[in-house]
C-alpha positions in Angstrom: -15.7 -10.6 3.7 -12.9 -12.7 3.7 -10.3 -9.8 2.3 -11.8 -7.2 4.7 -11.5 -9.9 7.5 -7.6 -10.5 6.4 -6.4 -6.5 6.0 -8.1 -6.4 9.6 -6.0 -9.0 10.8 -3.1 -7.9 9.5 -3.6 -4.4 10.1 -3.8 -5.3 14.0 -0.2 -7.6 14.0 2.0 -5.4 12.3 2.2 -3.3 15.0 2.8 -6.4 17.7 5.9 -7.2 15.4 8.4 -5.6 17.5 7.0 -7.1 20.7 6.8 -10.1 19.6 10.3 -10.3 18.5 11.7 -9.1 21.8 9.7 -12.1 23.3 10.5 -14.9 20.9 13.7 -13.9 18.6 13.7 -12.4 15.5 14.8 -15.3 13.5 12.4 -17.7 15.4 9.5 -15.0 14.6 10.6 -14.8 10.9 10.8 -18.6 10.7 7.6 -19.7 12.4 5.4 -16.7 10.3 6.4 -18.0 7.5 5.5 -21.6 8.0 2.0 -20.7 9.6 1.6 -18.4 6.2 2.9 -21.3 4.4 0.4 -23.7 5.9 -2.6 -21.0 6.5 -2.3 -21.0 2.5 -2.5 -24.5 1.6 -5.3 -24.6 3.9 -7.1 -21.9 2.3 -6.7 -23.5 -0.9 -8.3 -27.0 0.1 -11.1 -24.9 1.7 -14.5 -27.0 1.3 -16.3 -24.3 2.8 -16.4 -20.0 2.3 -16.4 -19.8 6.2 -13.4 -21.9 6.0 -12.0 -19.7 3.5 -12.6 -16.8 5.6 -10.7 -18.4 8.3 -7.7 -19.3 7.1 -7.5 -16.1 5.3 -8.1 -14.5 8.6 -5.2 -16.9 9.6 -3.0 -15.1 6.9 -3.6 -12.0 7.6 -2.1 -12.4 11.5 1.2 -14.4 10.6 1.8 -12.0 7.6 1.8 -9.2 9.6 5.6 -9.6 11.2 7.2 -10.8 7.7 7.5 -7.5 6.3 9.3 -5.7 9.1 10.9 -8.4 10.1 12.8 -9.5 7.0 14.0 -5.6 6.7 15.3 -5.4 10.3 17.3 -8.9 10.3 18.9 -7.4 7.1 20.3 -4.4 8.9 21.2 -6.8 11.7 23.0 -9.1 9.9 24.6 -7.3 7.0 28.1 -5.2 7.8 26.9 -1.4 7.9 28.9 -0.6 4.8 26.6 -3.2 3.1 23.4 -1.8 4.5 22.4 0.3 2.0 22.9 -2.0 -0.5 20.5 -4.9 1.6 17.9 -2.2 2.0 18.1 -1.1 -1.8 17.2 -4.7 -2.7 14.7 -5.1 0.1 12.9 -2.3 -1.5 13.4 -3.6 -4.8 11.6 -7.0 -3.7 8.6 -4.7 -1.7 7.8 -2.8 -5.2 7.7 -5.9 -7.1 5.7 -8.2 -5.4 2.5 -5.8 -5.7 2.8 -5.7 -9.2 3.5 -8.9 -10.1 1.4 -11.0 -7.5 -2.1 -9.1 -9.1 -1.0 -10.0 -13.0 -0.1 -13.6 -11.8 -3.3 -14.2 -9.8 -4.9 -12.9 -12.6 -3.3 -15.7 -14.8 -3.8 -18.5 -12.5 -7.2 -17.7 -11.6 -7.9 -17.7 -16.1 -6.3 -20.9 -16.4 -5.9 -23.1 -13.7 -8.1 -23.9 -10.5 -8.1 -20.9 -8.1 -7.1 -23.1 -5.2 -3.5 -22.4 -6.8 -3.6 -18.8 -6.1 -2.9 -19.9 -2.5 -0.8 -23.1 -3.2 1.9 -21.2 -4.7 2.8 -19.6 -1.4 4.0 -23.3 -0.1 7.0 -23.8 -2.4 7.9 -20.3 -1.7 7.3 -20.5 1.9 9.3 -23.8 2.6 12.3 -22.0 0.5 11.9 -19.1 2.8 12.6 -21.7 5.6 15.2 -23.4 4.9 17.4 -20.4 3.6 16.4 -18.9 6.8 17.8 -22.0 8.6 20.9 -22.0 6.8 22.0 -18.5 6.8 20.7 -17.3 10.1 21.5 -19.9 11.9 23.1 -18.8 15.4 22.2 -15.2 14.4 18.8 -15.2 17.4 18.0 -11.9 18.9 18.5 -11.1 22.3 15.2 -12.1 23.8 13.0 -10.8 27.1 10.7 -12.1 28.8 7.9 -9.3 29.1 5.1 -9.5 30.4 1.9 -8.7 28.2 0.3 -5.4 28.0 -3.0 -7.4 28.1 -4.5 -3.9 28.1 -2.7 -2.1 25.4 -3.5 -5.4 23.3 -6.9 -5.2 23.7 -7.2 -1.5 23.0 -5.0 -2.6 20.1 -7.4 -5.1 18.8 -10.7 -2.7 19.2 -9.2 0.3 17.8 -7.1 -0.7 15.0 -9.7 -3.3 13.7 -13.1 -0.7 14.2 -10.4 1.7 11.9 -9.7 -1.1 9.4 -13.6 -1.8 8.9 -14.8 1.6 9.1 -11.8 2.1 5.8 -12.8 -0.7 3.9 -16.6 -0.7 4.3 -17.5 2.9 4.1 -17.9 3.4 0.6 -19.6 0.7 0.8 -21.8 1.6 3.6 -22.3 5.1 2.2 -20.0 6.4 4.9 -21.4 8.3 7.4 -24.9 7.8 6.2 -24.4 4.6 7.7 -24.8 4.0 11.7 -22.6 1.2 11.4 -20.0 3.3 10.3 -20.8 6.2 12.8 -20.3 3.4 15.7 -16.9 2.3 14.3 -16.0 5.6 14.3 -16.5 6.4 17.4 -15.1 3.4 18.9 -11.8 3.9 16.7 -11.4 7.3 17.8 -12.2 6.3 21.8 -10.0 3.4 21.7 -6.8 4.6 19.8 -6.8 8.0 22.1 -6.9 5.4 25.3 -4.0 3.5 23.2 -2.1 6.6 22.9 -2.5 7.6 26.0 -1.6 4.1 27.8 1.1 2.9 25.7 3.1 6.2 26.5 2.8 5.3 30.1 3.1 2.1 30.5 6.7 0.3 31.7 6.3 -2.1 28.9 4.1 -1.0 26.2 3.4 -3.5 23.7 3.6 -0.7 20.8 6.6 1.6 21.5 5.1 4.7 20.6 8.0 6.6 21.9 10.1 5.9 18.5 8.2 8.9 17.9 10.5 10.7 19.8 13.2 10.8 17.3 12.7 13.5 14.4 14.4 11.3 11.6 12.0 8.5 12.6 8.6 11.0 12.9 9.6 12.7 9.7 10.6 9.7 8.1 6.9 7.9 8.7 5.0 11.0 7.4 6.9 11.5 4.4 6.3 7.6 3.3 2.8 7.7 4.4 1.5 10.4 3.1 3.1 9.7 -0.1 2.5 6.1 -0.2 -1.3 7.1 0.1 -1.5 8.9 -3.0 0.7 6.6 -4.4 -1.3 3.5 -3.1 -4.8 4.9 -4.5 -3.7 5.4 -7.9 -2.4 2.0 -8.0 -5.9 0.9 -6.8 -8.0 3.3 -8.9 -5.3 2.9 -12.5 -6.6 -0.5 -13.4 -10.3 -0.1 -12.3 -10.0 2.8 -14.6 -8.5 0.4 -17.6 -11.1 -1.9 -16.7 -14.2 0.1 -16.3 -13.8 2.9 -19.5 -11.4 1.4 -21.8 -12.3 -2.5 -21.8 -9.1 -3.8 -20.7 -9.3 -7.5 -18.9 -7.9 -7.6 -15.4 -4.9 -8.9 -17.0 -3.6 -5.7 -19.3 -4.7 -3.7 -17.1 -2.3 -5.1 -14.8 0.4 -5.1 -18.0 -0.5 -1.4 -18.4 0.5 -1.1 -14.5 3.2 -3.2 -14.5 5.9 -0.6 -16.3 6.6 1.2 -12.9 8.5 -1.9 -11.9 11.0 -1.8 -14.4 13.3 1.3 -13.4 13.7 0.5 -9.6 14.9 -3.2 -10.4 17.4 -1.6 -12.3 18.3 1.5 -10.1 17.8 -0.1 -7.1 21.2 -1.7 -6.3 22.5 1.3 -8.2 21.5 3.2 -5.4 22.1 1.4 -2.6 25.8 1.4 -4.2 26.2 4.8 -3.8 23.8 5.6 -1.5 26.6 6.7 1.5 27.8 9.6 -0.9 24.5 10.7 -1.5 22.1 12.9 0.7 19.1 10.6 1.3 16.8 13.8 1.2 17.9 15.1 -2.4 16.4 11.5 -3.4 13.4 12.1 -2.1 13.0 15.6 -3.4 13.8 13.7 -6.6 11.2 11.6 -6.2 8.7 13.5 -5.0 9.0 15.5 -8.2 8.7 12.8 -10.5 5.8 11.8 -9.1 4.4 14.7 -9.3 5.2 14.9 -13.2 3.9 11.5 -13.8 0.9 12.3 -12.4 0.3 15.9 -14.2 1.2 14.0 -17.1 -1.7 11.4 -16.7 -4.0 14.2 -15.8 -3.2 15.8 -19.4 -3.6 12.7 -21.8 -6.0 10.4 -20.3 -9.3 11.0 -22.0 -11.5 9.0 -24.3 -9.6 6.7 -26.6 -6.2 6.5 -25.6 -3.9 4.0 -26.4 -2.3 1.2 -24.1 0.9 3.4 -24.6 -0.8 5.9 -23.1 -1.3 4.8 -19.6 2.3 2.4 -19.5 4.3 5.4 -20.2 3.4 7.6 -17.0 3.9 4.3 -15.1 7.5 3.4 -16.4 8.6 6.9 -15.7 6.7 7.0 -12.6 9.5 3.6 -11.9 11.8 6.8 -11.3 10.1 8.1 -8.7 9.9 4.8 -6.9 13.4 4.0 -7.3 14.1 6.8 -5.2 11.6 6.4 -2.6 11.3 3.7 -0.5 15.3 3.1 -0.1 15.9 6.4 0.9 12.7 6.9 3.0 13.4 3.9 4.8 17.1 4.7 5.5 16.0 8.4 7.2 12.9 6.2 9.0 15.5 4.0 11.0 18.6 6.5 11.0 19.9 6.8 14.6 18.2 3.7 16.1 19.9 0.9 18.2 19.9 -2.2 16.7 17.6 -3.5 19.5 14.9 -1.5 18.4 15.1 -1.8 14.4 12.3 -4.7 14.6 9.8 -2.7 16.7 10.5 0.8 14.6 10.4 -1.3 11.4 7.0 -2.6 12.5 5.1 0.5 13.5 6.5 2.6 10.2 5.2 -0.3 8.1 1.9 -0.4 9.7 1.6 3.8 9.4 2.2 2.9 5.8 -0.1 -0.2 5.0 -2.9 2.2 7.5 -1.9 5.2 5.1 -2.6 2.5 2.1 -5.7 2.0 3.5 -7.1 5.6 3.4 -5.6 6.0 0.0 -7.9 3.8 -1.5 -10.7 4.5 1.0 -10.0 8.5 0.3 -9.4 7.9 -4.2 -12.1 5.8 -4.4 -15.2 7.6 -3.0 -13.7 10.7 -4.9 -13.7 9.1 -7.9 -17.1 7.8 -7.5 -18.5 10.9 -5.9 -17.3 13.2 -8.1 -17.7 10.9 -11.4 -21.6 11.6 -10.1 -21.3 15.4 -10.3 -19.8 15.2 -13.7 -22.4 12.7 -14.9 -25.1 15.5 -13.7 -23.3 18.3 -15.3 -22.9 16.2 -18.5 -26.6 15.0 -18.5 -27.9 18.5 -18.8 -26.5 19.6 -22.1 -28.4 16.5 -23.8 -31.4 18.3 -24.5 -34.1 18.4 -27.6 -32.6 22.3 -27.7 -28.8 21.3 -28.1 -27.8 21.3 -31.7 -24.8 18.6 -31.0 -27.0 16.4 -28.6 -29.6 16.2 -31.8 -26.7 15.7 -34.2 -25.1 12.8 -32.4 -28.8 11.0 -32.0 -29.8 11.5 -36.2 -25.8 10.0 -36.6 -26.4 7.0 -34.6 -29.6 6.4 -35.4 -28.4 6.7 -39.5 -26.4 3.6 -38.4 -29.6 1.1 -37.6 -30.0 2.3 -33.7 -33.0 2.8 -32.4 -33.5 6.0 -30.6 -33.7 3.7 -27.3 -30.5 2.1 -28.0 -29.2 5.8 -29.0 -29.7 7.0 -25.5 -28.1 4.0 -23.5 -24.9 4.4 -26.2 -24.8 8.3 -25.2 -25.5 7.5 -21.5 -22.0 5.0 -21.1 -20.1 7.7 -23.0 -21.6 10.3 -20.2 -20.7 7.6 -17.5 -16.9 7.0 -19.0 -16.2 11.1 -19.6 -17.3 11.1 -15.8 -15.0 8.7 -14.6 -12.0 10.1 -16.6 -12.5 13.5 -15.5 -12.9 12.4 -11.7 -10.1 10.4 -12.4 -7.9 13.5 -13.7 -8.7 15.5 -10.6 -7.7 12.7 -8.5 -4.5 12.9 -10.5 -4.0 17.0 -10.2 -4.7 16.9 -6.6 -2.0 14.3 -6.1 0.8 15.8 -8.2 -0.1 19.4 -6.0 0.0 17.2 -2.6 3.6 16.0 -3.7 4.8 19.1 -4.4 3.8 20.5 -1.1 5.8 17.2 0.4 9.0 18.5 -0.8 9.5 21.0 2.0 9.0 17.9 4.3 11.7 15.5 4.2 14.3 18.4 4.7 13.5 18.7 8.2 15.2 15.2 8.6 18.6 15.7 10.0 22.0 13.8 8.8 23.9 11.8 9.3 21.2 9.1 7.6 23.0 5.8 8.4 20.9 2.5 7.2 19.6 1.3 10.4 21.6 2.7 13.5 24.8 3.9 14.1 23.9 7.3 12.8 22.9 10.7 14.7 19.7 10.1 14.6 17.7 13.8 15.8 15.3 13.9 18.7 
C-alpha cells in the first residue's frame, strides 16, 4: 500500500514542478525537495508503525516529484549552451543508472543489514545534494511570480491523476475490469482529466501548461520517449520476475543479470554529448530504436528452458547501446526551441508522460504475461494425456528415479507453468521489437535545428 500510495503521490507532483518553480525559484525548489526527501527518509526508516511507514513514504513520493525535472532544467540554465549537451549526456547517464543500481543495492542491504537502512542512505546523499547546491548555485535563483493558484486545475489534478495511478497499479490486482473498484476509477480518471484538459487550456494561469504541446519538437519529442520508455520500462519490470520466478535466480542476480545495460551508456554517454552538436539527434534515435529492437528479437529467440546467466546479460549489455542513444537525444529534441523560462515546467510535464507511460508499461507487460502464460498453460496441459506416448514416457522416467506418480505430476506441472511463462514472456518480447520498429518513422517528424534546451528553432 505504501508503494502504490507513493507512485500516486509522485505521479500527482511531477506535473506541479514547473509551477512551483515559477512561484518559489528553481534553486530554492531544488534545495528544499531535497531536504524534505532527505528528512521524509530518515523518518521512514525510524518508522514504529506501517501507517507511519505509509506516511512518510507518501511524504516521499510528493517532494520527489520536482527533483527529476528540476535538476535537468537548472543544468541547461546554468551550463554555457556549447556545454549543454555535454550536461544533458551526463544527466542521462546518472537517470539510467540509478534504476539499476538502487534495486541490486536494496537488495543487498535489505540481506544484510536492518531494512531501516534502505531509507537512511538517502540522508548522506541528500545533505551532499545541499550543500553542493549551496555552493554552486548560489546567486543563480530563477525569476520568480507570484501566481495565484489554479485551486481548480489542482484539484482536478489531484482526482484525475491519482484515480489513473490506482486504477494502473491495482488492476491486475483487482482483475481489471472485473472489478467495480476499478470501473469507478476509470471513470472518474477519464471525467476528470478531460475537465483538466479542457480547463488548463483556458485558464490565464494554468497550473500545468499544457500549451508546450504546441510546439512539434516538444509533442514528438514526449511520444517518442514515452512510448518507448513503456516497452522499455515493462521489460525491466517483467526481466527479473522472469529470472526469479523460472530460473531460480535470488532477487540479487537477477538484478546482476539486469544490470549489464548500464555499462555502455556510462561510457558513451559523455562521448555523445561531445559530439552531439555535429550529429543529427534523430539518426540517434533511429539508432536506438533499432537496437532495441534487436535486443529484444534476440531475447525472444534464446530464452527458453535452461539458459545460462550469459544468456539473459548479453541482450542487456547490448541493449546499453540502445540506451546510450536514447534519452540524451530524446531529451534534447523534447526541449529544442523552448525559452529558458519554460525549461522547468516542459521538463516536468515530459517527465511525468514518461514516469505515466512507465506506469502502463508494467500495468500493460504484466497482465500479458500472466494472461497469456494462462493460455499457454491450457494449451500445454492438454497434450498430457494417458494417450500421449511422450507424456507416458516422461512419467515411467521420473518415476524410475524414486517419484511417486503424485510427485511426477506436480514436477511436470511447474515445467508446464515455467514453458508458459517463457513463451508469454517471448511474445511480450516480439511485440516490443515490432512496436520499435514502427517508432522509427516517428522521430523524423521532429524538425532541426535541435539545440539542448532553447535557443533553437523549435517547430510549432
Amino acid at each position: 500500500m505504501g508503494y502504490y500510495l507513493l507512485r500516486v503521490a509522485n505521479a500527482i507532483s511531477i506535473p506541479l514542478t514547473g509551477w512551483l518553480a515559477k512561484r518559489f525559484g528553481e534553486v530554492k525548489l531544488f534545495m528544499w525537495s531535497t531536504v524534505a526527501f532527505a528528512a521524509a527518509s530518515w523518518a521512514c526508516g525510524v518508522s514504529s508503525s506501517l501507517n507511519m511507514l505509509i506516511f512518510f513514504r507518501v511524504v516521499q513520493g510528493v517532494v520527489a516529484g520536482p527533483l527529476i525535472p528540476l535538476s535537468q532544467s537548472l543544468l541547461l540554465n546554468n551550463y554555457p549552451p556549447a556545454k549543454r549537451s555535454i550536461a544533458l549526456a551526463l544527466w542521462s547517464m546518472t537517470v539510467i543508472v540509478a534504476p539499476i543500481c538502487g534495486p541490486i543495492l536494496g537488495g543487498y542491504i535489505s540481506d544484510n543489514y536492518h531494512w531501516g537502512w534502505i531509507f537512511f542512505i538517502n540522508v548522506p546523499i541528500g545533505v551532499a545534494v545541499v550543500l553542493m547546491t549551496l555552493q554552486t548555485l548560489r546567486g543563480r535563483e530563477t525569476r520568480t511570480e507570484r501566481r495565484r493558484i489554479d485551486a481548480i486545475g489542482l484539484a482536478l489534478l489531484v482526482i484525475g491523476i491519482g484515480s489513473l495511478q490506482i486504477m494502473l497499479d491495482r488492476g491486475k490486482e483487482l482483475d481489471w475490469f472485473s472489478s467495480q473498484e476499478i470501473i469507478i476509477l476509470t471513470v472518474v480518471a477519464v471525467i476528470a482529466i478531460s475537465f483538466l484538459i479542457v480547463w488548463e487550456l483556458t485558464d490565464d494561469h494554468p497550473i500545468v501548461d499544457l500549451s508546450l504541446f504546441k510546439s512539434r519538437n516538444f509533442t514528438i519529442g514526449c511520444l517518442c520517449i514515452s512510448l518507448a520508455y513503456m516497452l522499455y520500462f515493462g521489460a525491466i519490470v517483467l526481466l527479473p520476475q522472469l529470472l526469479q520466478e523460472v530460473y531460480g535466480y535470488t532477487a540479487t542476480w537477477a538484478g546482476l543479470a539486469s544490470a549489464p545495460v548500464g555499462i555502455i551508456p556510462v561510457i558513451l554517454s559523455p562521448i555523445i554529448g561531445r559530439f552531439a552538436h555535429k550529429l543529427d539527434m534523430r539518426r540517434l534515435v533511429t539508432f536506438s530504436f533499432i537496437m532495441y529492437a534487436v535486443c529484444f528479437y534476440w531475447r525472444a529467440w534464446t530464452f527458453e528452458p535452461g539458459m545460462d546467466f550469459g544468456a539473459s546479460a548479453w541482450p542487456q549489455f547490448i541493449q546499453g547501446f540502445a540506451v546510450a542513444c536514447f534519452f540524451m537525444p530524446l531529451t534534447t529534441i523534447t526541449l529544442s526551441g523552448l525559452p529558458p523560462e519554460r525549461l522547468a515546467a516542459a521538463s516536468s510535464l515530459s517527465n511525468f508522460t514518461r514516469t505515466l507511460a512507465g506506469s502502463i508499461g508494467t500495468s500493460i507487460t504484466t497482465t500479458m504475461w500472466t494472461d497469456r502464460e494462462s493460455l499457454h498453460h491450457a494449451q500445454l496441459t492438454e497434450s498430457v494425456t494417458a494417450y500421449n506416448p511422450n507424456a507416458q514416457a516422461m512419467y515411467d522416467k521420473l518415476e524410475g528415479l524414486g517419484m511417486t506418480h503424485q510427485q511426477a505430476s506436480g514436477w511436470i506441472a511447474q515445467q508446464i507453468t515455467n514453458q508458459g511463462l517463457i513463451i508469454s514472456a517471448n511474445e511480450i518480447f516480439w511485440m516490443s521489437a515490432g512496436i520499435f520498429l514502427v517508432l522509427l518513422g516517428l522521430v523524423w517528424f521532429a524538425k532541426p535545428p535541435f539545440g539542448a534546451g532553447g535557443g533553437g528553432g523549435g517547430a510549432h
